[in-house]
ZAZA-28997 format. One record per atom (N, C-alpha, C): residue in three letters; x, y, z. Coordinates in steps of 0.05 Angstrom, whole numbers, plus 5000, padded with zeros to 4 digits. Layout:
// ZAZA-28997
ALAXYZ
...
This chain:
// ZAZA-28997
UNK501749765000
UNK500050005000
UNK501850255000
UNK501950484980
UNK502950604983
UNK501250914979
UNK501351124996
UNK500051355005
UNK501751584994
UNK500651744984
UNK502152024961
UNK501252254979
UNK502652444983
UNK500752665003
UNK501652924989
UNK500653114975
UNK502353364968
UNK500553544974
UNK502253734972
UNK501254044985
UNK501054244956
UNK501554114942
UNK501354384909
UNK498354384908
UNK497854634900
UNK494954654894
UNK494954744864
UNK492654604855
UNK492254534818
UNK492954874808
UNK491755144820
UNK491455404814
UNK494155524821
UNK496555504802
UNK498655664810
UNK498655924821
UNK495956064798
UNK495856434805
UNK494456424837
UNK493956284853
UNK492856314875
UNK494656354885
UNK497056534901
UNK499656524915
UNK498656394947
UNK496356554964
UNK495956464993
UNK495656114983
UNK494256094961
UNK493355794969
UNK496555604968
UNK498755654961
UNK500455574960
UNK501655454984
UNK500255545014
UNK501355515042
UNK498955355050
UNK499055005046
UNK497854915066
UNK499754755073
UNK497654655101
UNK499454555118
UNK497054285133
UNK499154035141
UNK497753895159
UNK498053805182
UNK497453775193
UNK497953765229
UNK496553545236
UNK495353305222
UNK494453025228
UNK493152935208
UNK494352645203
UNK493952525189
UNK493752215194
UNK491552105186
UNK491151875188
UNK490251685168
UNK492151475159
UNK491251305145
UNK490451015152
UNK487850925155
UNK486350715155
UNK485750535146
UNK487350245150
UNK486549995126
UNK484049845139
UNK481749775133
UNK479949585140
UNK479849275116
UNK480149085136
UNK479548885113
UNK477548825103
UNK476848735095
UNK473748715075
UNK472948325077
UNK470948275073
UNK470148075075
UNK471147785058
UNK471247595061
UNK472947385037
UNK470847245029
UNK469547265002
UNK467447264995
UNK468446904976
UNK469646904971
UNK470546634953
UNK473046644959
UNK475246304968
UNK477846194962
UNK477045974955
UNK478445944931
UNK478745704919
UNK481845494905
UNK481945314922
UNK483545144917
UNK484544944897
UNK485844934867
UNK485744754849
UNK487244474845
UNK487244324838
UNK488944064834
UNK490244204808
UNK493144084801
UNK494244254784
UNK492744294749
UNK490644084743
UNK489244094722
UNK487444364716
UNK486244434744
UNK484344524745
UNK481844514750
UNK481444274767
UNK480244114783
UNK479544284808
UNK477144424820
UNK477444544845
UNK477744274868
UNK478944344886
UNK480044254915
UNK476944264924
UNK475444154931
UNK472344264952
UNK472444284977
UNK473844134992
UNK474444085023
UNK476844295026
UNK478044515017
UNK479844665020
UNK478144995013
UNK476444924992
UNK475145204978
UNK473045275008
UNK472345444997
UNK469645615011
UNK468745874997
UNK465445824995
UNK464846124981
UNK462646164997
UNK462346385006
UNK460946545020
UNK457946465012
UNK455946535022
UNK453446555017
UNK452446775004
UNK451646834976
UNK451647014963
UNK448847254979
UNK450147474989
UNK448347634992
UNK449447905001
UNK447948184992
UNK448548374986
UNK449148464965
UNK447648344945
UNK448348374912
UNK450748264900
UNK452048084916
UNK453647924908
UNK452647684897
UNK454247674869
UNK452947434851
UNK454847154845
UNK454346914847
UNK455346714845
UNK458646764824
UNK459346684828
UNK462646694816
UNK462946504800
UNK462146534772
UNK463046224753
UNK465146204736
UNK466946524743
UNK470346484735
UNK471646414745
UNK473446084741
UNK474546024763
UNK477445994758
UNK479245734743
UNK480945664731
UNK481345794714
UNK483745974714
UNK485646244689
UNK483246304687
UNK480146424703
UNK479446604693
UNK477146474673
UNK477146174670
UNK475446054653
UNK472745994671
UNK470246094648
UNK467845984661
UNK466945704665
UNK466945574695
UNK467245354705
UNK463545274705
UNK462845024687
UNK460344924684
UNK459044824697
UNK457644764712
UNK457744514730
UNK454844454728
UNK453244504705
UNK450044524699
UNK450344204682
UNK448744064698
UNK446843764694
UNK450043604701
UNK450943704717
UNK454043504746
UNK456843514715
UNK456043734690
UNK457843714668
UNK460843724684
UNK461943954694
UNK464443934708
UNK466344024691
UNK464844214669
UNK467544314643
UNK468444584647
UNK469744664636
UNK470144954632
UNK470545074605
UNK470145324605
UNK469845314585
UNK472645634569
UNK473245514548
UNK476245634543
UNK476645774522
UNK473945844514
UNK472846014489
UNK472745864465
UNK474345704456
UNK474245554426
UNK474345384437
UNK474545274453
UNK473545024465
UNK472944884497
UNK472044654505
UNK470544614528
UNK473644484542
UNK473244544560
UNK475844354576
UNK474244214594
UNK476443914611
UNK474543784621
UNK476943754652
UNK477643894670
UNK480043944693
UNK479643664705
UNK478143524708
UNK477743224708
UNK480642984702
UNK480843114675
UNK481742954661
UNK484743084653
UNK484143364652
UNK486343544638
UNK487243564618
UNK484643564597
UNK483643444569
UNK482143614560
UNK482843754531
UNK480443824519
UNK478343674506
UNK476043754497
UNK473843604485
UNK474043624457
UNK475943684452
UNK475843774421
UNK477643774415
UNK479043844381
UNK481343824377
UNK482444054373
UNK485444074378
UNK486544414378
UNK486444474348
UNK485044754342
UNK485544864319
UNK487744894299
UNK489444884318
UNK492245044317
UNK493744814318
UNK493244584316
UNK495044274323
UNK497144304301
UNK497644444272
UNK498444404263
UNK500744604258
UNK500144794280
UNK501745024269
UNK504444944290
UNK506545104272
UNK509445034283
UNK509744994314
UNK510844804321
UNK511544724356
UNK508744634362
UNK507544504350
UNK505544354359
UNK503944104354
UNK505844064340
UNK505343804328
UNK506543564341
UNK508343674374
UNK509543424388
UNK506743324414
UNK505243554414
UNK503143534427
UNK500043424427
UNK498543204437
UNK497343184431
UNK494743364426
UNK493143344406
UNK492043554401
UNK489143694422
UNK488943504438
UNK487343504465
UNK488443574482
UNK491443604485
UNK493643664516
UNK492444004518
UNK493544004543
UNK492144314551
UNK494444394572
UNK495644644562
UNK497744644575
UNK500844674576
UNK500744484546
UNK503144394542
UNK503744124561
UNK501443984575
UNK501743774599
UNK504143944621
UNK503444144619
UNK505544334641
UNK503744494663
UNK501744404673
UNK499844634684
UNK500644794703
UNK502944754727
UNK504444904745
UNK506545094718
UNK506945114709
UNK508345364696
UNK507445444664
UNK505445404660
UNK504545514637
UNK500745474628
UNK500545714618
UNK497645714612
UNK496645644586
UNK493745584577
UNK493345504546
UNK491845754535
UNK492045854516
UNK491546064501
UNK487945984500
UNK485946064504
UNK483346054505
UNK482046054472
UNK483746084450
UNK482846074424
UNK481746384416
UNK482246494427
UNK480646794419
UNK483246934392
UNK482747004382
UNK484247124362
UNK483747464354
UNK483247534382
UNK483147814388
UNK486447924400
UNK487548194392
UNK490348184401
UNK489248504408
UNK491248634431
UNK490048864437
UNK493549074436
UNK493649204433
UNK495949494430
UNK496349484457
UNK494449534479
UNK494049644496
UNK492149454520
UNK493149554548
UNK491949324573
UNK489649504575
UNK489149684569
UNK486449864571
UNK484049754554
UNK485449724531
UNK484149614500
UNK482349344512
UNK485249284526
UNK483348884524
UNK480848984541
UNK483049144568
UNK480649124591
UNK477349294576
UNK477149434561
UNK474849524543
UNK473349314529
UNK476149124522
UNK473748954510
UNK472048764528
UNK473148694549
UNK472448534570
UNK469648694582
UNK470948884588
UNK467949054596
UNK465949054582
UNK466149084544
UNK463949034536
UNK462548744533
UNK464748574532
UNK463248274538
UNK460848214555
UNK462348344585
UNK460548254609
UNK457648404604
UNK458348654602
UNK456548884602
UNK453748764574
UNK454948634554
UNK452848434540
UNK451548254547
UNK452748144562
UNK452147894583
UNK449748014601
UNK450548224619
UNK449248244642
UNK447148414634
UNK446448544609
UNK443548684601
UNK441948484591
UNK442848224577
UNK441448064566
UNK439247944593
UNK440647754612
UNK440347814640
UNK438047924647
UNK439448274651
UNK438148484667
UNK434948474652
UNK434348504617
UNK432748474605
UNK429948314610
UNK431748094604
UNK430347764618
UNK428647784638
UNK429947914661
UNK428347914684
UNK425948094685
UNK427048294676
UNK424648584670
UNK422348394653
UNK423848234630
UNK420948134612
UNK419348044625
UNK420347744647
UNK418947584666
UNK416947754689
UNK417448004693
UNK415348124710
UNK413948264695
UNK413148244669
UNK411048294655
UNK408548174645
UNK406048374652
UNK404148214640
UNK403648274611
UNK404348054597
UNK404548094570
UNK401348034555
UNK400047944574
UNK397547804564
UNK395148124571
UNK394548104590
UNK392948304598
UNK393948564613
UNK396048614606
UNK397548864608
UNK396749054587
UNK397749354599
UNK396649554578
UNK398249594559
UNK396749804543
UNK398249784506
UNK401949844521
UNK401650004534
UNK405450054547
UNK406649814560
UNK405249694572
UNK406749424569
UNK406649304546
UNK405649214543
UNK405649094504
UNK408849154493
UNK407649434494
UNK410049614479
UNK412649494485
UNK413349604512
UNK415249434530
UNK416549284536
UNK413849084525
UNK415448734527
UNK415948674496
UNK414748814476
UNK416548814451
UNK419048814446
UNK418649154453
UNK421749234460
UNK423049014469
UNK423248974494
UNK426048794512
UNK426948514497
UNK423548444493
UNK424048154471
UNK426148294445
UNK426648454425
UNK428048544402
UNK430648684419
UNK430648724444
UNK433248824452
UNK434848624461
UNK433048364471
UNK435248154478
UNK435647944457
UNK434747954442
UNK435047774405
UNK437247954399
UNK437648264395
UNK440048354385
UNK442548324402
UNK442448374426
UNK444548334448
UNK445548014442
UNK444247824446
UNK444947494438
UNK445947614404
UNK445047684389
UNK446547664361
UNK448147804368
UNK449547954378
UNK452348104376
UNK453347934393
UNK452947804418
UNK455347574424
UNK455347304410
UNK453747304388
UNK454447094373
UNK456347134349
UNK456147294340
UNK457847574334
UNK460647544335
UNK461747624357
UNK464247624375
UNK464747364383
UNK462647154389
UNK464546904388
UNK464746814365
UNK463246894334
UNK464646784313
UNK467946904302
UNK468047134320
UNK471147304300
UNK473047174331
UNK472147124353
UNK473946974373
UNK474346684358
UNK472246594350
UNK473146274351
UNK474146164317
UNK475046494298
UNK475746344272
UNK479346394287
UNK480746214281
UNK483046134290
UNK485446274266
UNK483846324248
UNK485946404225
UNK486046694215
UNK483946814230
UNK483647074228
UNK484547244256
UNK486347494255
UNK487047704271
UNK484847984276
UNK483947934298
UNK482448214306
UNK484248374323
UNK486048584318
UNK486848724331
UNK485949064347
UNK485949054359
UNK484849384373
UNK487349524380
UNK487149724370
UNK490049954367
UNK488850184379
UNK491050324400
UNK490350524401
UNK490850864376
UNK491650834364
UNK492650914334
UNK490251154333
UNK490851304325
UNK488451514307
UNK486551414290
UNK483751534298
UNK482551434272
UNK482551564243
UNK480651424226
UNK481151634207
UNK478751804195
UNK479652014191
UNK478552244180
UNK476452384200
UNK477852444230
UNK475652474253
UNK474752364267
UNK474152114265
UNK472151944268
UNK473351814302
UNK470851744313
UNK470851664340
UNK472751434346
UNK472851274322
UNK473351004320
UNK472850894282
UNK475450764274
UNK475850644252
UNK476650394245
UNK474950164220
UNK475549884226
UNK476149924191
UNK478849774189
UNK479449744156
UNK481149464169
UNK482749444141
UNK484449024134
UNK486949224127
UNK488949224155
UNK491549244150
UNK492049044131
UNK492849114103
UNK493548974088
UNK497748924095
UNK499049144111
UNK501649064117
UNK501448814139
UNK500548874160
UNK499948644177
UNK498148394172
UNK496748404151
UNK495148214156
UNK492948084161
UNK491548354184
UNK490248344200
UNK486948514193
UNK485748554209
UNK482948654220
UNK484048854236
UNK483949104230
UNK484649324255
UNK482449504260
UNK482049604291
UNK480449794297
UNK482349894306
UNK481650334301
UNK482850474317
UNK480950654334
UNK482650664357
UNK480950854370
UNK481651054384
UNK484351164383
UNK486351344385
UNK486451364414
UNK485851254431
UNK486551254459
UNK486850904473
UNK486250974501
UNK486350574509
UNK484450544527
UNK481850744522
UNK478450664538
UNK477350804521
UNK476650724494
UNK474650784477
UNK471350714492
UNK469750964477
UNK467450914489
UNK466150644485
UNK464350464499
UNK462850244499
UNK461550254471
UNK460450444470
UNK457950444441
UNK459850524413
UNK462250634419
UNK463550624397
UNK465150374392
UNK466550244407
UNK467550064413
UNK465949814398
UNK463749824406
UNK461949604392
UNK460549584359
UNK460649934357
UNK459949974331
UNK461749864312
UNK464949924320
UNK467649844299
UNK468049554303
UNK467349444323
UNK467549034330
UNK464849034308
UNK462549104308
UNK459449084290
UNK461049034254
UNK463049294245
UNK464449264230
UNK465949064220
UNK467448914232
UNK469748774238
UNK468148554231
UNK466048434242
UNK464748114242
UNK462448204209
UNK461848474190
UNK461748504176
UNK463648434153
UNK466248454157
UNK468648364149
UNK468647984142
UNK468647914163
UNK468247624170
UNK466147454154
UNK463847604141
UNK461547484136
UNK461647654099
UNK463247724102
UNK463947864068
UNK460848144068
UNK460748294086
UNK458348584082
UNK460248694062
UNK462548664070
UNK463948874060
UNK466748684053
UNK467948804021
UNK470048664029
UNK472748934017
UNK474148994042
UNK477349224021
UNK479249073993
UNK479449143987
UNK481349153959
UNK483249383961
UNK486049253972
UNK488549513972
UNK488549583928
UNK488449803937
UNK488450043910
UNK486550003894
UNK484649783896
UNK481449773890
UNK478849913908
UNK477450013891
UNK474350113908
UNK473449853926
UNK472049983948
UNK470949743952
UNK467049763961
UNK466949623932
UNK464249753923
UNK461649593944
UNK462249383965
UNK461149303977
UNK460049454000
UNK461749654002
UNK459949784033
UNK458549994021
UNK456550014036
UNK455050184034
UNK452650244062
UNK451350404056
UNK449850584079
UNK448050364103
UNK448550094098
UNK446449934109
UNK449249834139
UNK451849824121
UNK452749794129
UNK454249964162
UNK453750184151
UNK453950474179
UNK451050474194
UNK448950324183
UNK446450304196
UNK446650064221
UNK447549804209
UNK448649584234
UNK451049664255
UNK452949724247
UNK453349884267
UNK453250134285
UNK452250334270
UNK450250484293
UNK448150274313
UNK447150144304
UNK445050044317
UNK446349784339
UNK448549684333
UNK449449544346
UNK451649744373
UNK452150004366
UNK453350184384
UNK450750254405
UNK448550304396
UNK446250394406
UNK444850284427
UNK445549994426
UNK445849704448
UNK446449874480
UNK449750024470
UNK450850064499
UNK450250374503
UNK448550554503
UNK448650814510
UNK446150824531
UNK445351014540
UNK443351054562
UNK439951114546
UNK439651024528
UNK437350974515
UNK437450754485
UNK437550564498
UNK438150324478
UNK435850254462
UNK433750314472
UNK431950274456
UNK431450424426
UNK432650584428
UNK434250734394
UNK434450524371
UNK435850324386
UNK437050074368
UNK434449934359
UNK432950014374
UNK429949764366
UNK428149954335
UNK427750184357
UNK426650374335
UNK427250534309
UNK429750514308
UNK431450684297
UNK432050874290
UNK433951104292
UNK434351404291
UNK434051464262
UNK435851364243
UNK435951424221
UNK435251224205
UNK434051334175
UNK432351234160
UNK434651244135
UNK435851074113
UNK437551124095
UNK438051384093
UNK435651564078
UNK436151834070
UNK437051944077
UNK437251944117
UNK438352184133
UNK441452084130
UNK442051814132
UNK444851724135
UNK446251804108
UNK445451794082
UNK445851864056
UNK446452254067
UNK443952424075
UNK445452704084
UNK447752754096
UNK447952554115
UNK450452564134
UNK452452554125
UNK452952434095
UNK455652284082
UNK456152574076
UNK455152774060
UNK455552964048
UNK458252824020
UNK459053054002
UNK461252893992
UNK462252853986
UNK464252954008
UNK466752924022
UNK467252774053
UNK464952714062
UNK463852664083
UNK465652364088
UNK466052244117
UNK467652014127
UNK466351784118
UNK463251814110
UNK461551614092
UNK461051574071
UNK462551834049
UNK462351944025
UNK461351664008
UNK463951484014
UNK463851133993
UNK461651063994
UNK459651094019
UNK456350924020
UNK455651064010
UNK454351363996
UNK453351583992
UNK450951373958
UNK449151383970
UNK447151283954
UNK446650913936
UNK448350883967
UNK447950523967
UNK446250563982
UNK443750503976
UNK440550424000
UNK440650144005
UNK441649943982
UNK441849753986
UNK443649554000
UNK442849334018
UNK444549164026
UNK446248984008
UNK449249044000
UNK450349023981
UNK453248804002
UNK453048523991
UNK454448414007
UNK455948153980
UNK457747983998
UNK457747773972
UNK456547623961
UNK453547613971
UNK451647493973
UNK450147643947
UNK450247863943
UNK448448043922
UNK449647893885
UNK447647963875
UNK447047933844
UNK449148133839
UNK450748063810
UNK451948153798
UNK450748403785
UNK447648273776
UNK445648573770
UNK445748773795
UNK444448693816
UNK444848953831
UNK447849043833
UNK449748983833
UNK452949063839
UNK453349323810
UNK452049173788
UNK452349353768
UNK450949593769
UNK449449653786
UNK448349983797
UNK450550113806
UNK452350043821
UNK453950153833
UNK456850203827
UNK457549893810
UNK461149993799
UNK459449943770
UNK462150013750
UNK462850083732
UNK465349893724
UNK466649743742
UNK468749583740
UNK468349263720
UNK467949213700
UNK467049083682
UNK468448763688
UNK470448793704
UNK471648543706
UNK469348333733
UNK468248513746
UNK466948433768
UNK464048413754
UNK462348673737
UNK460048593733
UNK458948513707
UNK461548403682
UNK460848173659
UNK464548053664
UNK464347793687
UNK466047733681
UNK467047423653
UNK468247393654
UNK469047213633
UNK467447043649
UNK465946803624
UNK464546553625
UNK462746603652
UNK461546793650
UNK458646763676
UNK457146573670
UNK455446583692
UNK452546463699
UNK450946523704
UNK448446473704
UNK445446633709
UNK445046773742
UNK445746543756
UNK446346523786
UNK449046603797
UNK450946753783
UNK453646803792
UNK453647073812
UNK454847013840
UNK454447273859
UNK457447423863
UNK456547653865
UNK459647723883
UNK461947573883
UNK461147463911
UNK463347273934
UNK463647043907
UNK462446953886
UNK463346773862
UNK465346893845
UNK465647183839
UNK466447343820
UNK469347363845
UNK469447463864
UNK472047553886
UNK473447333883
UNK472247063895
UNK473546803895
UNK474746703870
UNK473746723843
UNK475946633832
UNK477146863823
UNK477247163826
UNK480147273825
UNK481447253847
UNK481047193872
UNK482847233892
UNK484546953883
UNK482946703877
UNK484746473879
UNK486646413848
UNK486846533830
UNK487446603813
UNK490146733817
UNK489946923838
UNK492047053843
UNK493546853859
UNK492846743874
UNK494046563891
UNK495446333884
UNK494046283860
UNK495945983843
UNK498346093831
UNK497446483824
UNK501046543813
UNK502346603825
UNK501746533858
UNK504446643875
UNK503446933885
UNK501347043884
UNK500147323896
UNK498247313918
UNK498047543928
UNK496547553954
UNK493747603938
UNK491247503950
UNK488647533947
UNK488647883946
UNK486947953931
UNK485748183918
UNK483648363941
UNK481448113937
UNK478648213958
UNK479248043989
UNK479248224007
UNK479448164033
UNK477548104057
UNK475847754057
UNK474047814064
UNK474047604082
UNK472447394096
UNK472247144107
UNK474847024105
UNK475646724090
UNK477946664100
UNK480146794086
UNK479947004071
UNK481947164054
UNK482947384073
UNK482147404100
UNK482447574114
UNK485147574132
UNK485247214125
UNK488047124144
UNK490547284133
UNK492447274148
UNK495147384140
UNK496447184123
């Protein structure tokens, strides 16, 4: 414990305030209550006859992080934990699954179930997340927005369950709409985030870096690194921004949008600044925004102006992904190689047209072109 005491006062031009003085001082440690110890076998196995956890009360809620921090299962006597890309079983000291990663260098002496390195007193197992952060602020932001998804889904839930949804008035109705469409979107954004945690070959990095062109927060495909980057020019980006540029990022993953270094990239557009607003809108002090919604295309299309940080969406109304017709794509580029390419088909999409130029390039020894789903890896 260490105690700082100074006498400078913040207002230099104040000269009297320059003279204080103290004549007693007391510093006071109280210990605080031991609410959970818990004891492990070196797997990760809790000790029971050594642990003890308190009796939860005073808004204190059961503790189901236990081992490195892993959520410990113990629903229908399971006894797993769980390690993000996969289930562990401290039982056994065994994963349930096979490592993703079994094949990548220095790992191939291990079996692909070991956890650990079979070393559990001096080394930990990487949880499969393929999130990397600049910054201990960064991670701890993202962590906060995890829980903070978690615990409104929750908070929601409960509010729904004391509703009368049947013979309640038109404001309940309303109400229990709402919460029902606020906890369907909350569950899709952590389904979300565990699909860009659990692809193993893709990098989500969070930088504290500048954004660009103003902006609160920016998500592009470091094409030098490799990677998926958000910036957010500090290391406690706001929650609702924070989530808007991750909303981005798993857009990335699912081909909404895909970059092309020194190509347009004619896939994003205004639907695309619409999901993530609305997915930012989740975490601010009137979330129900996200249900109703603020803006309607046209106003988001004003906003771009055109020069504007949205300029590229500026009269895409449509949801334009790799999934879209080559006809609709041809509203928007002019790029002839993408919308009459050599030997089409009636049914030929996008993500058909990207895929065989990216792999094309790839049989001559070049990096993929369009940067989208597994083209996103380094």
């Amino acid at each position: 414990l260490a105690v700082y005491l100074s006498s400078r006062w913040r207002n230099l031009s104040c000269v009297p305030c320059g003279n204080i003085f103290f004549d007693k001082l007391n510093v006071e440690v109280s210990k605080g209550n031991l609410l959970e110890e818990t004891h492990y076998y070196p797997h990760g196995l809790p000790i029971k006859p050594l642990s003890s956890v308190q009796a939860p009360t005073g808004g204190y809620r059961d503790n189901r992080r236990k081992y490195q921090g892993n959520e410990y299962i113990q629903d229908l006597g399971l006894n797993w934990m769980s390690f993000g890309a996969r289930q562990y079983d401290p039982q056994i000291g065994r994963f349930l699954s096979v490592d993703p990663l079994a094949d990548a260098s220095g790992q191939q002496i291990f079996s692909p179930y070991a956890a650990m390195g079979n070393a559990p007193e001096s080394m930990v197992d990487p949880n499969g997340e393929k999130f990397t952060f600049a910054t201990a602020g960064l991670e701890a932001a993202f962590e906060k927005l995890r829980q903070q998804n978690l615990e409104k889904i929750e908070e929601y839930n409960k509010e729904l369950k004391g509703l009368d949804l049947i013979g309640g008035s038109a404001q309940v109705q309303a109400r229990g709409a709402s919460l029902i469409a606020l906890i369907a979107m909350h569950k899709a954004f952590n389904k979300q985030l565990d699909a860009m945690e659990g692809d193993q070959d893709v990098e989500f990095h969070l930088s504290n870096e500048t954004p660009f062109d103003g902006a609160a927060g920016s998500t592009f495909y470091n094409f030098n690194e490799g990677r998926v980057q958000f910036n957010f020019g500090g290391d406690d980006p706001w929650l609702p921004t924070l989530a808007h540029e991750l909303r981005h990022g798993y857009g990335l993953l699912i081909g909404e949008w895909a970059p092309a270094e020194k190509y347009d990239d004619v896939l994003y557009d205004i639907q695309d600044e619409k999901e993530g607003n609305k997915t930012g809108l989740l975490f601010t002090s009137h979330p129900e925004d996200a249900v109703n919604g603020v803006y309607d295309s046209q106003n988001w299309d004003a906003a771009t102006g055109p020069e504007g940080k949205y300029g590229r969406a500026k009269g895409k109304y449509e949801q334009l992904s790799i999934n879209s017709s080559l006809t609709t794509l041809s509203k928007y580029s002019n790029d002839k190689t993408l919308t009459n390419p050599v030997n089409p088909n009636p049914n030929m999409t996008v993500g058909d047209v990207y895929f065989r130029i990216n792999e094309n390039l790839i049989k001559n020894g070049q990096k993929p072109r369009y940067r989208f789903g597994k083209y996103l890896k380094k």
